[in-house]
GUVEXTI-635589 format. One record per residue (C-alpha): y, z, x. Coordinates in steps of 0.25 Angstrom, whole numbers, padded with zeros to 4 digits, always signed. Layout:
// GUVEXTI-635589
YZX/...
This chain:
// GUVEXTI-635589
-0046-0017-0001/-0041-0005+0005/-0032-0008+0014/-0030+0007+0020/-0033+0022+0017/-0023+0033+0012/-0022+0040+0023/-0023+0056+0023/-0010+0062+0019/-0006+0076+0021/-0002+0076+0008/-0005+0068-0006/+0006+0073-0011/+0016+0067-0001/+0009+0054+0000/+0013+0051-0016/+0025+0055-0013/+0027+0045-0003/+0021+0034-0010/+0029+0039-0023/+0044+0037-0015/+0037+0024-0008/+0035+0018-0022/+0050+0023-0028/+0056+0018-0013/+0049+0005-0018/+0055+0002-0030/+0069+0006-0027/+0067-0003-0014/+0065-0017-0023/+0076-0011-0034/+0086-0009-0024/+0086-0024-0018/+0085-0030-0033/+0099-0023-0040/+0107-0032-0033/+0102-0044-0037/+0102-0039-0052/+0118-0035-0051/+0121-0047-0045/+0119-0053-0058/+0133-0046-0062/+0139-0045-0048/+0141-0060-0051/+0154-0057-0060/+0159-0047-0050/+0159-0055-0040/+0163-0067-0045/+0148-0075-0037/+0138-0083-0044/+0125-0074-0040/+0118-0084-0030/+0128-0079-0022/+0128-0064-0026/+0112-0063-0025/+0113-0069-0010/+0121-0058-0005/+0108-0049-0008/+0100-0057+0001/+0105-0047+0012/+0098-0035+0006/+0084-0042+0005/+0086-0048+0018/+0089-0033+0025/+0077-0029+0015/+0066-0040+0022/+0073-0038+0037/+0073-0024+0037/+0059-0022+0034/+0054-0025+0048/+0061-0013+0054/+0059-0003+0041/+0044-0006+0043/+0046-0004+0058/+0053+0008+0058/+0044+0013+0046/+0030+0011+0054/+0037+0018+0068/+0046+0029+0062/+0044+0036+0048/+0041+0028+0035/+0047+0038+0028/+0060+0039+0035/+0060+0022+0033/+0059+0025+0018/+0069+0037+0018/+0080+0027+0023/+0074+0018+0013/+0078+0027+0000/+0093+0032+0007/+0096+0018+0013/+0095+0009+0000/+0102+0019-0007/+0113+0019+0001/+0112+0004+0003/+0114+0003-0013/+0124+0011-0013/+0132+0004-0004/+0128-0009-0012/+0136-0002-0024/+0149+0001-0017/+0150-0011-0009/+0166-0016-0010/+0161-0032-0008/+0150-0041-0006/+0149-0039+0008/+0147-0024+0007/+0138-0025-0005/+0130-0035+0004/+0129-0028+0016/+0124-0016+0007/+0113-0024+0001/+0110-0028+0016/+0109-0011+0018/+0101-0011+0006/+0090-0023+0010/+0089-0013+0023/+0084-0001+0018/+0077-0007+0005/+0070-0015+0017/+0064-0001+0021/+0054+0000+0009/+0044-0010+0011/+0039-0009+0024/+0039+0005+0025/+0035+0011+0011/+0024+0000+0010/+0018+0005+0023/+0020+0020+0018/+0014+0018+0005/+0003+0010+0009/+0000+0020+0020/+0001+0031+0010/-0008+0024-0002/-0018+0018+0007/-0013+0003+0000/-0019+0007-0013/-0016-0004-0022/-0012+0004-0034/-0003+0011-0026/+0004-0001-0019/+0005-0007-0034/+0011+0005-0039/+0021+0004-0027/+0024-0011-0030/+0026-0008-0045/+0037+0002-0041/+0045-0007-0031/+0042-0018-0044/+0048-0008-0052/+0060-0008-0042/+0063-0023-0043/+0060-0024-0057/+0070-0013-0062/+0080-0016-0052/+0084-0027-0063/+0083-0019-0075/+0090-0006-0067/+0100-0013-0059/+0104-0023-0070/+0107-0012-0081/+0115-0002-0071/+0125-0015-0068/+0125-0017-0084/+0127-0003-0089/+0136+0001-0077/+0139-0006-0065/+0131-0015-0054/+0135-0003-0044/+0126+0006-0052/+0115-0004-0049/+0116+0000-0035/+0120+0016-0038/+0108+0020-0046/+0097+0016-0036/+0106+0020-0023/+0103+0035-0032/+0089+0033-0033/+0085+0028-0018/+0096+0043-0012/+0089+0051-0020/+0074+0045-0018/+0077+0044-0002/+0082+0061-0004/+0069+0063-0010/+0060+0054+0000/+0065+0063+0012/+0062+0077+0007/+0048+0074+0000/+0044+0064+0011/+0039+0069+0025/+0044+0061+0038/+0031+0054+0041/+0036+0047+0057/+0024+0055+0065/+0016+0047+0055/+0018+0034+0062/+0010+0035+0075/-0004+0039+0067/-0002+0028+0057/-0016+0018+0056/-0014+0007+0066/-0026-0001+0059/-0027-0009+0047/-0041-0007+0039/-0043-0023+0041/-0038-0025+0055/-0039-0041+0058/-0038-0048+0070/-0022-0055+0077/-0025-0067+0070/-0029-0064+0056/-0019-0053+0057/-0007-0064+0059/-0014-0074+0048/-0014-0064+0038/+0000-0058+0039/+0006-0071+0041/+0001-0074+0027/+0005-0061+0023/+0019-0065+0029/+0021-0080+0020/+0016-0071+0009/+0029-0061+0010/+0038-0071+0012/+0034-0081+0000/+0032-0068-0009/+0047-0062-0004/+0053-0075-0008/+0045-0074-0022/+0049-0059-0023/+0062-0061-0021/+0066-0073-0030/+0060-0066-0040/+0066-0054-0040/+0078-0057-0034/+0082-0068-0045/+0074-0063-0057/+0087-0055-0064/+0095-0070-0063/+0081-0077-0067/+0080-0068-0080/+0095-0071-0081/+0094-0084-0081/+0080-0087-0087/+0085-0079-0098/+0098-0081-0104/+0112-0082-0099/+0121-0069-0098/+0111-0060-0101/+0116-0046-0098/+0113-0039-0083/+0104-0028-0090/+0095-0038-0098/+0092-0048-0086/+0088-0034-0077/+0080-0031-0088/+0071-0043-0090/+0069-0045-0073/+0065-0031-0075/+0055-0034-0084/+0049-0044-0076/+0050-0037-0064/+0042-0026-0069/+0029-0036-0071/+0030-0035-0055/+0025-0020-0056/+0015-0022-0068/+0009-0032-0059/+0008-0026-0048/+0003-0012-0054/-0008-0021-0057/-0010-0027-0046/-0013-0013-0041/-0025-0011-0049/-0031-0024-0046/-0030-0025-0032/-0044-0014-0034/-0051-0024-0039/-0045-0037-0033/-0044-0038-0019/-0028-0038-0014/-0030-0052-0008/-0035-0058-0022/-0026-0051-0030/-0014-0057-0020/-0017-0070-0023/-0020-0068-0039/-0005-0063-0037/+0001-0074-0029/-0004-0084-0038/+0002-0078-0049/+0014-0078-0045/+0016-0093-0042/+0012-0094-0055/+0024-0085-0060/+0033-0091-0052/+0029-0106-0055/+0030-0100-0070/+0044-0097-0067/+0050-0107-0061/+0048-0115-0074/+0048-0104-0086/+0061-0098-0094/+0065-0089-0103/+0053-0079-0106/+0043-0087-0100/+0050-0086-0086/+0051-0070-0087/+0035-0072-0089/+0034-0081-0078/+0045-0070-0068/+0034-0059-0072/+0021-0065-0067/+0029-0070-0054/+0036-0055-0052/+0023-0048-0055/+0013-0058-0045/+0026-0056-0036/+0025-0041-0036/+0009-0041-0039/+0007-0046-0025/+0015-0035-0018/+0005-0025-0020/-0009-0033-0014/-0001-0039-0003/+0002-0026+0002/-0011-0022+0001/-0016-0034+0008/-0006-0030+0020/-0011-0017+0020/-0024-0019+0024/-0022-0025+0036/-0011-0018+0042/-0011-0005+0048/-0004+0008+0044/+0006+0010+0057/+0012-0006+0057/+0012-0006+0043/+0026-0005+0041/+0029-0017+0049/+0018-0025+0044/+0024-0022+0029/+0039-0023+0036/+0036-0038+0041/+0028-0041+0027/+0041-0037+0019/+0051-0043+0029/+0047-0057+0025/+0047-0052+0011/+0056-0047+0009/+0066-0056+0019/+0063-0068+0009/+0071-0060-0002/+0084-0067+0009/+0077-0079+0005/+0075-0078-0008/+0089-0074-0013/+0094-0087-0003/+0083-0095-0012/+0087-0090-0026/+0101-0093-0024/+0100-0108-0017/+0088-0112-0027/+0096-0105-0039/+0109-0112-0039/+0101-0125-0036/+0090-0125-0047/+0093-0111-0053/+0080-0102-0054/+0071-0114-0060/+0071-0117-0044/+0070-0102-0039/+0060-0101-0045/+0052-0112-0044/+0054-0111-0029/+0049-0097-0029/+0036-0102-0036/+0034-0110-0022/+0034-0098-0014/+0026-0092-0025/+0014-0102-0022/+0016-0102-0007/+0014-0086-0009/+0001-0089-0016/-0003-0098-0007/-0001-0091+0005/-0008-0077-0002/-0019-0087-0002/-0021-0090+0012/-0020-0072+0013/-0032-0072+0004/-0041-0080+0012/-0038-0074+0025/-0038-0061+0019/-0052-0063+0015/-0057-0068+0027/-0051-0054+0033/-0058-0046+0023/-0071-0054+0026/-0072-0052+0041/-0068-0037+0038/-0079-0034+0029/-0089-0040+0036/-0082-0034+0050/-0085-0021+0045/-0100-0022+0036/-0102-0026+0050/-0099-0012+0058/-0109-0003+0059/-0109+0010+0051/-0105+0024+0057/
């Protein structure tokens, strides 16, 4: 499928450019949301609490991070993208900062509140920027996806070592640097683009009628929620799954380093999920992909040792493999100038179950430890694949009636 056409750009040059800080802005989005919940491992001495009761207070951040979508996408689509991903760069640096230099746990969690706001920024906005400016090639959406992989899968490894080698402050530190000087950067190579949002396409290339249109995006709605709980357990948890499903008192930098690892078979996956989606249609491939994942996760809930870092991989890469067909799928039948609030509302339940998740993770840990986290999230895993189902009939039912809608018009 190709779900719309690069538009005409006054200059090549300028669209990679975009597309270049659209897909760094990427992967420091997902990094910035996951250090926390690698530190908090040795905040547990510090602040003399067990960590189901550390890890909850970063539920504010990833509730701020699913909330705040709605109006980031809104603003984005009716102001200036640009402008939405400028505060993007300075706000979650700042935000980081303050993390750092928080005196209590109060501050430090109205900090990661500011933080979930203005990491809550990149999805709706950059996803409708990029597909606008790649015209939803699949390759370049995967490439995309592999870097915010690449964000949550060295947040572990990066965050883990800085707290190891020299404090859980320079965890925070290090990337508040990185987002001030990419956002200085953004601003003075990026043009301002809000007298861009009135000529925006206002049709998608497969337009469908008010009632296929709520069936599909309801689907497309179960899809984000179940996939945000699996998402978010997974990631979230897996530095005190390693820890646990290794060995006890392993040190800080080791556990980063091996959820790293596996994290990283996300982005090999979905880099391959890039090339095959030219041969397979995005549905089919969707699927494939759910299907997998239940498998991984099933595999999970039972494995240990070696054979549970196997079974983490399938379930991270089918996790993140998905990502990429999904929003090609949406693409397709949404147009240009709502984009960003379709992309908004899609991440607002994703994202919003990362709340859930962390209030799962510690209510099924201290009851069952991650035997049952696990074993839970292998349910949603097949509710997901179930409910991708269901998508893949409908949506080829749509592609039907379009294809033979338009062999039917006459020629010009």
């Amino acid at each position: 499928m190709n779900p719309t056409s690069i538009p005409p750009l006054q200059d090549e040059a300028a669209r990679l450019r975009s597309i270049a800080f659209l897909n760094l802005a990427h992967g420091l989005d997902h990094f910035v949301l996951l250090i926390y919940p690698t530190v908090v491992i040795g905040l547990e001495v510090v602040y003399g609490l067990p960590y189901s009761e550390l890890i909850a207070l970063s539920s504010t951040a990833f509730l701020a991070f699913g909330i705040f979508s709605l109006p980031a996408g809104w603003l984005a689509d009716r102001w200036s993208r640009r402008n939405m991903m400028a505060a993007f760069f300075f706000g979650c640096g700042a935000s980081l900062i303050a993390i750092a230099v928080a005196p209590n746990l109060m501050a430090l969690t109205a900090a990661m509140f500011a933080l979930g706001v203005f990491a809550a920024i990149y999805h709706p906005v950059g996803m409708a920027m990029l597909i606008e400016a790649s015209g939803a090639k699949g390759r370049t959406l995967a490439f995309n996806g592999v870097c915010g992989n690449l964000g949550v899968s060295l947040a572990a490894g990066i965050s883990g070592a800085l707290a190891y080698w020299i404090d859980w402050r320079a965890a925070f530190y290090a990337p508040a640097a990185v987002l001030i000087a990419s956002g200085v950067l953004y601003v003075w190579l990026t043009p301002d683009d809000a007298h861009h949002a009135k000529s925006r396409q206002k049709k998608p290339a497969v337009p469908l009628s008010p009632k296929v249109m709520a069936m599909l995006f309801s689907l497309f709605l179960v899809i984000a929620v179940s996939s945000g709980l699996v998402f978010n357990v997974l990631t979230i948890a897996l530095p005190k799954i390693v820890d646990e499903g290794m060995a006890k008192d392993v040190p800080l930098v080791l556990i980063g380093s091996v959820a790293t690892g596996v994290l990283i078979c996300g982005a090999l996956a979905q880099l391959s999920v890039g090339r095959l989606v030219e041969w397979v249609s995005p549905h089919i491939m969707f699927a494939i992909i759910t299907g997998i994942g239940f498998v991984g996760n099933l595999w999970a809930a039972y494995a240990g040792g070696v054979w549970l870092m196997i079974a983490l991989a399938i379930a991270v890469a089918a996790i993140y493999g998905q990502v990429t067909v999904n929003d090609m799928i949406l693409a397709r039948y949404t147009a240009d100038a709502w984009r960003g609030r379709v992309y908004a509302v899609r991440y607002f339940t994703l994202f919003i179950s990362a709340g859930i998740a962390i209030a799962m993770i510690s209510l099924l840990h201290n009851a069952g430890g991650f035997g049952m986290v696990l074993g839970a999230n292998s349910a949603i895993a097949l509710f997901m694949f179930l409910s991708t189902l269901a998508l893949v009939v409908l949506i080829a039912n749509i592609e039907n009636r379009h294809a033979t809608a338009t062999a039917a018009q006459p020629a010009e």
